[in-house]
N, C-alpha and C positions, 0 to 999 in steps of 0.2 A: 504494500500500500504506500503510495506518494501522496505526502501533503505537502502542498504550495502553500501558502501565508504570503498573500501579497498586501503591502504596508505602501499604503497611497501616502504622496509627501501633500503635509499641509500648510495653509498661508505661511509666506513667505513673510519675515520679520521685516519691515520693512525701515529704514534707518529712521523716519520720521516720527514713527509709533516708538522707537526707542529714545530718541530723545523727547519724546513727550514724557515717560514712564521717568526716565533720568529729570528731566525737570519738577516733577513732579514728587520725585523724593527729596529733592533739592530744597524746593519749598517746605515740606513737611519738616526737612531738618532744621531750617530757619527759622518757619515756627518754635519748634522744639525749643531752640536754643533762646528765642526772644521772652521765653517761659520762662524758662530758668533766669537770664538774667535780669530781668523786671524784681523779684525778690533778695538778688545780689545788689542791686543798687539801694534796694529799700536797707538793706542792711547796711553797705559802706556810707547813708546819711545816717545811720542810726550812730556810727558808730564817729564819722565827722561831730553828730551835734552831740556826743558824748565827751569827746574832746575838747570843744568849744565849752561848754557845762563846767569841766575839770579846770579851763584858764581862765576864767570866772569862777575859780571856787566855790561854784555852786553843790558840786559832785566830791567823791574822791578820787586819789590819782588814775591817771590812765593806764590800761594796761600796756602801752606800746610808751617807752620812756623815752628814746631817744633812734636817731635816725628820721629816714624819709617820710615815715608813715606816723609819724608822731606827730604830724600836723593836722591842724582841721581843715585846713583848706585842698591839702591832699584826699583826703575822703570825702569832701564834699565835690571835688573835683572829679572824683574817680566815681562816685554816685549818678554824676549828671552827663557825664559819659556811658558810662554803662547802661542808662533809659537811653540816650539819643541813639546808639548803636541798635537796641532792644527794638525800640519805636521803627527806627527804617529796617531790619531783620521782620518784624511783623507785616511790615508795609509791603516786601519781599516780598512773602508765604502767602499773599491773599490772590487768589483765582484771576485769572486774566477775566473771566465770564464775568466775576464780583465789581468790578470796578465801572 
């Protein structure tokens, strides 16, 4: 007894369709990321106006004593960066259809 098994080829991938799918994850990563860092920035102002608080002695000392990051203007810097990047990252990920 002969069995044939014939295996028909199907749609061809076509480059267009793959850079659709590759874009498309591309966005989603983008989102991802403007997720995450939207709650990184709420925290380096948390931690800028905790600084500011401690040289106003309003607070106790800072935990970061000396160096770059011992400033408040560095983390309040680094906060407002972090949303601006967030903001155009989320601007990114939204649907060509959506806009």
């Amino acid at each position: 007894m002969i069995v044939r098994v014939r295996v028909g080829t199907g749609p061809k991938l076509s480059s267009v369709t793959h850079e659709y799918h590759v874009a498309k994850q591309t966005r989603r990563l983008a989102l991802a990321t403007s997720m995450v860092m939207t709650p990184a920035s709420l925290l380096a102002f948390a931690l800028g106006s905790w600084r500011l608080a401690a040289d106003l002695n309003w607070t106790d000392r800072f935990v970061i004593a000396s160096g770059a990051l011992s400033h408040w203007q560095v983390w309040i810097a680094i906060a407002f960066l972090l949303q601006v990047v967030a903001s155009l990252l989320g601007r990114y990920s939204e649907d060509d259809r959506t806009r």
